[in-house]
Structure formats: C-alpha cells, structure tokens
C-alpha positions, 0 to 999 in steps of 0.5 A, spaced: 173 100 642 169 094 645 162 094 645 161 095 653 165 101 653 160 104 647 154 102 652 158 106 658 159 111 653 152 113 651 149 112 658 154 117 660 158 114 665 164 115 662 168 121 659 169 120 651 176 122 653 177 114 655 175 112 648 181 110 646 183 105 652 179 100 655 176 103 662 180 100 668 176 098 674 178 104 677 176 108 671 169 105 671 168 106 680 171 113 679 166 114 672 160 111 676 161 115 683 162 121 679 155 119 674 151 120 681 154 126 685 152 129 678 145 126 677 144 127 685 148 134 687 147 135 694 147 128 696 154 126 700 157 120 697 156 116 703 150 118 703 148 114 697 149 107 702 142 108 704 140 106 698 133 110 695 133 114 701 139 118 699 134 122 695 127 120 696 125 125 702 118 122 703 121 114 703 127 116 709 122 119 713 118 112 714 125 109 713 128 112 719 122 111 723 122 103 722 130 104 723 129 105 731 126 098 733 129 095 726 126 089 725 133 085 723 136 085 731 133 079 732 137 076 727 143 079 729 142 076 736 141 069 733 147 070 729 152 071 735 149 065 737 151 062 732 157 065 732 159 062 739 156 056 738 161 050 738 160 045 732 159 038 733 168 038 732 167 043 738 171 048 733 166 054 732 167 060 727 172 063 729 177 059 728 175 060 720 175 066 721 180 068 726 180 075 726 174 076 729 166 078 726 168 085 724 170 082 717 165 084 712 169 089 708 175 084 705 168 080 701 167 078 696 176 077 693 179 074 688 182 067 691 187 065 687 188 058 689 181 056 688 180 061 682 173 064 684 170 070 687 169 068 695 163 072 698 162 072 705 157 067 704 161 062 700 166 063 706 161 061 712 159 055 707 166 053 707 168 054 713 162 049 716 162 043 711 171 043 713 168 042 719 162 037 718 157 042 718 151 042 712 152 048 709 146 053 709 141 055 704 144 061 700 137 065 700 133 064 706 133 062 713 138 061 717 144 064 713 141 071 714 143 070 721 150 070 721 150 075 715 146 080 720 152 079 726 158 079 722 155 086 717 152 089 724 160 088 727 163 091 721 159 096 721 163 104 719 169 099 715 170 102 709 168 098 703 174 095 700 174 090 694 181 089 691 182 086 684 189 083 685 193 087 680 196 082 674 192 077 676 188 075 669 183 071 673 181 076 677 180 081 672 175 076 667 171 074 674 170 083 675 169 083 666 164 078 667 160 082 673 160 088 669 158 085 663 152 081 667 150 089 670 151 092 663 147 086 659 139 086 658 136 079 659 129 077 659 122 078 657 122 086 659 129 086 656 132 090 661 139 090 665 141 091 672 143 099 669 136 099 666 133 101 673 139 103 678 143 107 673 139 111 667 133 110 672 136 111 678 131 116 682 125 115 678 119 112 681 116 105 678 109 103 681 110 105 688 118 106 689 123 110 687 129 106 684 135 105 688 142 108 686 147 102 684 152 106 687 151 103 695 148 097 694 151 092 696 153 096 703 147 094 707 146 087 706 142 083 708 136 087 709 129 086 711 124 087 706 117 088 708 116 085 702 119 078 704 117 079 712 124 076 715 132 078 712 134 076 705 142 075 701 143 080 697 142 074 692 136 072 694 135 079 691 138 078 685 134 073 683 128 077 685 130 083 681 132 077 674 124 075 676 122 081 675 124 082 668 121 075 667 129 072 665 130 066 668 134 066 674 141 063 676 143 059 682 145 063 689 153 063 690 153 061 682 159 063 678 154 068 675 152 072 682 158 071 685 162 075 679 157 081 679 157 082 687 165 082 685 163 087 680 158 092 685 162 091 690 167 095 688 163 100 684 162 102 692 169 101 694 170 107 700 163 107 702 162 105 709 158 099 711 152 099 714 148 093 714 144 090 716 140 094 713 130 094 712 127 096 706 120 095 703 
C-alpha cells in the first residue's frame, strides 16, 4: 500500500476495501464526492460548486445579495473586449480557440506533444505569444478579464477533466497533483486536505472552510479581500502564504498539476464562474 493511499485511508476518504489496489482517479473523485454528500447530507452535489455557501447558511445570505449586481461583470465585459479585439497580426482569439468562448470545461488536459498540463491560462498565453503578443501575468490583472468572459460563456458546462487512458504522463502529472493536495508543508504544517477535507465546514477566525469538492468551478472570483478578480492561482499562493510555506511560481508545473488533479475531483459539477467571495 503506498503511503498516499494510508493518508486517504485514515482521513476516511476512501474505503478500506481499496486497500489492496492502489485507488484509480475515478476511485479517489467517487471516494471523495462520497466523503461530502456523507459529512454534508442534505446538501446537492451541485451545490457543493458554490463553495462555502453549500452549508454555511448566514455566509450565502450575504453571498447571494452581492451576487445580484456581482462585482465581476466588469471584467466579463472588458473581457469580451478582449476577445474581439484584432491582435496587431490582425488575428484575434478566436482563431486560437475556434470553438467559440464557451470552452472552460475541456481544462485544464493533459497535451501529450508538449507533455504538460495546459490550463486555460497557460492556453491564452500561448495563443498571444504564437501570435506576437506578450503574455499576461498569471495572478492579476488583465488575465482575469479574459477568464471572467470565457467562465461566464461557459457557464452550466459539466466540468469534464480526462486523464487520457494509458498515457504515463498524464497520470504522473495527476499523481503529483494529488500528492502536492495531500502533503503537509510549511511552518503550520498543513496540507491543502488539512483545511478543504478534515475541516472542510468548521470556522477558522471569521470564515467557514470551503469543501475541496467544487473548487475549482467558479474561478476566477472576486475577493473582497483582494478588491478586483484573481486566478485560481493567485489563490493557491495566497493559501501556501497562509501556512507560512513558500509559495511556487503561477502556471508553474507544481500548480498546473494540482489544477489537474481538483479538477477532476469536480468532474460532473456544473461550471459556474466567475464567481465573489470574501
């Protein structure tokens, strides 16, 4: 049994019946989903996209209020901006991405010739610097926008990750996501599971811990706390800061993997971002 395995075991995310095989990526989404609708019964799977305001009642209140002249719309229109604007080749977007905006659900995947997780971002990237545009910072600022427009548009797509079958590279990049999720790190010693699985609920100051499950379908949001939209990986930074570890590079290999991995925990959940948060 790896060492991995015996954590899940122990946190009682999975079954003691798996014991004798390591867990597949389907066992640890169906363990992991099953893990919540038990902790949390009453709650719709669905529901557990909205974060926090699954279960904290007083928190959703106030939620659903902001959600009624959302904060993120500006964004979303700046982004649609962006998205029609001609690049200075005179190509725009949509020639990257032909399908239209309504393409958040097919990332992050596993691209075999470059042999790395592309995330949405990573994609946008891409598609400037192919076409003589400088690349966006990953955290802050203009990228959100672009997020904001593409999540907005492909809002109520079924969140759908697919670690190709057979293919050994896609699987180590989910392993390695799963193990960053599950490891301990810094001064606080905590894993990313210490807060959004074991204490998934409970209160630490002011807020209630967010559930892993559903997390990654409403990015980017908008933080009170940040006063403008962020990536989801400006948030893993801010959660590595928080248990005083050191911090790894946004769109790094580290990050990318670990979007890989709680991506596909949310595999089935409608996507609903942008989303506002405090």
């Amino acid at each position: 049994m790896n060492k991995l395995l015996l954590k899940l075991i122990l946190t009682g995310l999975v079954s003691t019946a798996m014991t004798s095989a390591y867990a597949t990526p389907e066992d640890d989404r169906k363990s992991l989903s099953k893990y919540f609708e038990t902790r949390f019964p009453g709650v719709e799977k669905q529901e557990f996209a909205n974060g926090a305001y699954a279960y904290d009642k007083i928190g959703r209140e106030s939620w659903e209020a902001i959600e009624e002249f959302p904060p993120y719309e500006i964004a979303i229109d700046d982004g649609h901006a962006m998205w029609d604007k001609p690049f200075a080749n005179g190509k725009t977007y949509k020639d990257c991405f032909p399908d239209g905006p309504a393409i958040a659900q097919k990332y992050p995947h596993w691209d075999k010739k470059q042999a790395k997780v592309i995330t949405l971002a990573l994609a946008i990237n891409q598609c400037r610097e192919a076409n003589g545009e400088k690349p966006l910072k990953y955290k802050k600022g203009s990228i959100n926008n672009i997020l904001s427009y593409l999540s907005f548009e492909s809002r109520d797509k079924k969140t759908n990750v697919v670690i190709p079958e057979g293919d050994e590279g896609a699987m180590a990049a989910y392993e390695a996501g799963k193990n960053f999720f599950y490891t301990r790190r810094g001064q606080l010693n905590f894993a990313c599971a210490t807060c959004h699985i074991q204490n998934a609920g409970n209160q630490i100051r002011s807020e209630i811990l967010s559930p892993a499950l559903g997390q990654t379908t409403h990015f980017p949001v908008y933080r009170s706390k940040w006063g403008a939209v962020g990536t989801l990986h400006r948030r893993f930074t801010g959660c590595n800061k928080q248990v005083r570890a050191k911090p790894f590079k946004a769109q790094g290999e580290q990050y990318r993997n670990l979007e890989y991995f709680l991506t596909y925990m949310s595999n089935g959940l409608d996507l609903n971002g942008p989303g506002a948060r405090k």
